[in-house]
C-alpha positions in Angstrom: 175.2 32.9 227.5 173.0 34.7 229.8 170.5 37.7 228.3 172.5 41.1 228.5 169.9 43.5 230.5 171.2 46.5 228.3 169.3 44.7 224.7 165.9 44.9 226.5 166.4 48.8 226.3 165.9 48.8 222.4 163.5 45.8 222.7 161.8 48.6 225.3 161.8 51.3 222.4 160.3 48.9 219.6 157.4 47.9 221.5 157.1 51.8 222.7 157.7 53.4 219.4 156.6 50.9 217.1 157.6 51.6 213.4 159.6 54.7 214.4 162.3 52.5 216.5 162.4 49.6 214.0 163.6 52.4 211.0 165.7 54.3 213.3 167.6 51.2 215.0 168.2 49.6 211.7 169.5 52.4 209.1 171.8 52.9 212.4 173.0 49.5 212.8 173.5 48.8 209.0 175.5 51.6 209.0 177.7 50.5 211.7 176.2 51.6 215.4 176.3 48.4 217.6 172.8 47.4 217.4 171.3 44.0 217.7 170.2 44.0 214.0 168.8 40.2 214.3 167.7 40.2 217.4 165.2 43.2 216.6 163.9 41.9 213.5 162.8 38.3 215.3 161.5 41.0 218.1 159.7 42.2 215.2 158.6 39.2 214.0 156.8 38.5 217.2 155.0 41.5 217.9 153.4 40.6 214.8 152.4 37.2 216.2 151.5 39.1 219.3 148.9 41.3 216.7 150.9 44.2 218.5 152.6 45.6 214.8 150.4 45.4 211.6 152.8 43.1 209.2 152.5 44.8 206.0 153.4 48.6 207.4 156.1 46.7 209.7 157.7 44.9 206.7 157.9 47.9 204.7 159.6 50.0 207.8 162.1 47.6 208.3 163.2 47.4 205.0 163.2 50.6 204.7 165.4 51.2 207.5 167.7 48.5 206.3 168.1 50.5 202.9 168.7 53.8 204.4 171.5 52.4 206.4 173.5 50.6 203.4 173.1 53.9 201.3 174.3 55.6 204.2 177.6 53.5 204.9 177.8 53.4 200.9 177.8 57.2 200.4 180.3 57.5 203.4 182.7 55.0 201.9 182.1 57.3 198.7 183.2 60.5 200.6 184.8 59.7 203.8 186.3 56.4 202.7 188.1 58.1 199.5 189.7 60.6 201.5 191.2 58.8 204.0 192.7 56.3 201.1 193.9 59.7 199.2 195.0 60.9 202.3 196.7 57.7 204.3 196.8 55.4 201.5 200.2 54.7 201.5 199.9 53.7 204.8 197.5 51.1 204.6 198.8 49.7 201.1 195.8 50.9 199.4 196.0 52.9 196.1 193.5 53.7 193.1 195.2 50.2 191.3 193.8 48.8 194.0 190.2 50.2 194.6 190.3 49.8 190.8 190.0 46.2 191.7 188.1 46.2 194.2 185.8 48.0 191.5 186.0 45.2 189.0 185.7 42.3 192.0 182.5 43.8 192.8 180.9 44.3 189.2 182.1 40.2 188.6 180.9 38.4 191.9 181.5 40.9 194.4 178.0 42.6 194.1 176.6 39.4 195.5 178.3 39.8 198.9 175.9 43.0 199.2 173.0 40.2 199.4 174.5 37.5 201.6 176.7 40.1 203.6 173.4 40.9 205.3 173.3 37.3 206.9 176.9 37.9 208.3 177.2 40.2 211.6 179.6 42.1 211.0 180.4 42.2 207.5 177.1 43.8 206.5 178.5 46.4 208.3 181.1 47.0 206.1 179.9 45.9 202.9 178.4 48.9 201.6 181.1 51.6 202.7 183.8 48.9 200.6 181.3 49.6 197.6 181.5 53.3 198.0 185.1 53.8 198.7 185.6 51.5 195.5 183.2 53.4 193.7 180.6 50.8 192.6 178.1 52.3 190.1 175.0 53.5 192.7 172.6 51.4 189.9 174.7 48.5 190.6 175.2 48.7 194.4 171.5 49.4 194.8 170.5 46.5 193.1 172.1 44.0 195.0 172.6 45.7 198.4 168.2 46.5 198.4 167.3 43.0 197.4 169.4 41.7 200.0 168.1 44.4 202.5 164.5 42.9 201.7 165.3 39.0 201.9 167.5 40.0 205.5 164.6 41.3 206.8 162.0 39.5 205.9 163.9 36.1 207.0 164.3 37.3 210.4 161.0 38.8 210.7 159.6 35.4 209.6 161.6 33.3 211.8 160.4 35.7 214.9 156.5 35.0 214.0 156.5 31.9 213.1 158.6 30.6 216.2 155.6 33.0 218.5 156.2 32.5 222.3 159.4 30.2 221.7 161.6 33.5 220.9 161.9 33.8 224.7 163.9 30.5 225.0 166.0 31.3 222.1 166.8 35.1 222.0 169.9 34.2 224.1 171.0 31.4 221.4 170.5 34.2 218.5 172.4 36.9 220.5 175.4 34.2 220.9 175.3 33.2 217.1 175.6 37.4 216.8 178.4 37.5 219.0 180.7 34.6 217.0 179.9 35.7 213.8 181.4 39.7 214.6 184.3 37.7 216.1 184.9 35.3 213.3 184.5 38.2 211.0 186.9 40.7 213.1 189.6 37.4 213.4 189.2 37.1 209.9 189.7 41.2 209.0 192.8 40.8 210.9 193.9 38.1 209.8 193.7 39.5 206.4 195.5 42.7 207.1 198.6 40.6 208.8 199.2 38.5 205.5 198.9 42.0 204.0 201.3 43.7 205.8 203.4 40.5 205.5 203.0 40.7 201.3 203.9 44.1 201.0 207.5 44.0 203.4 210.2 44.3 201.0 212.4 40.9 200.4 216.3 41.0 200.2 217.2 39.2 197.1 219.8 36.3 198.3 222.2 35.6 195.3 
């Protein structure tokens, strides 16, 4: 797959703006604007082999970035997310039974999809705003959904300094992996919602 020209604009505004574009285009893709999350943080990672970013005032930005755009989707799925299942839940199949266990899914080993959801394009996108429609305890969310924020970060930031000049040759392979991953994950969401749909369709009792 050839580069797309239009992800050198927000390479353009991280070597530009430094720290200011690595917070802002984060917190905006976590919280669900289609930004090349990965492909910024290996950026990252080699502006810091380029000596171009300062690693320790970097790491911290990035992370922080990362965790303002989880609590962000989190506190929307806790206001927006709630009204449009009070308001169209019938629609959708969704009641309080079931955001009650959506609840408990996530206290048992749910919470840990808030660390490797990060790893997933796609469904990082979409784990924090499940946690706040279901309304996951903010002490527990935060827990899980920061830690994971940190190790996300810092794995991609690592793999962009320590690969140095080769991240030329392979920004095109991590864009693709990107790509099939938000397919897989939006094949999967619907293929979820069909057997759904299917589950809920009333069935005429042959005697």
């Amino acid at each position: 797959m050839e580069w797309p020209i239009y992800l050198d604009k927000f390479l353009y505004w991280v070597t530009q703006y430094g720290n200011f574009a690595i917070f802002g285009l984060l917190m905006l893709g976590i919280a669900g604007v289609p930004v090349p999350d990965e492909v910024i943080l290996v950026f990252v990672g080699y502006l810091i082999f380029k000596g171009i970013l300062q690693p320790f005032p970097t790491i911290i930005t990035a992370f922080l970035g990362s965790v303002c755009g989880i609590s962000l989707s989190y506190f929307l799925g806790r206001t927006v997310g709630l009204h449009l299942v009070e308001r169209y839940g019938r629609v959708i199949h969704i009641d309080q039974d079931r955001i009650n266990q959506v609840h408990d899914w996530f206290n048992q080993i749910g919470k840990w999809t808030l660390v490797i959801g990060y790893f997933i394009p796609g469904v990082r996108h979409f784990t924090g705003f499940v946690a706040g429609t279901s309304q996951l305890e903010l002490q527990v969310f935060a827990r899980y959904a920061y830690a994971g924020a940190f190790f996300w970060s810092m794995s991609f930031i690592s793999i962009g300094f320590y690969l140095g000049k080769q991240w030329f040759k392979i920004r095109s392979h991590l864009y693709l992996i990107s790509i099939l991953g938000l397919i897989l994950f939006l094949v999967l969401s619907l293929g979820y919602l069909f057997m759904q749909q299917r589950n809920n369709r009333p069935r005429n009792n042959i005697l």
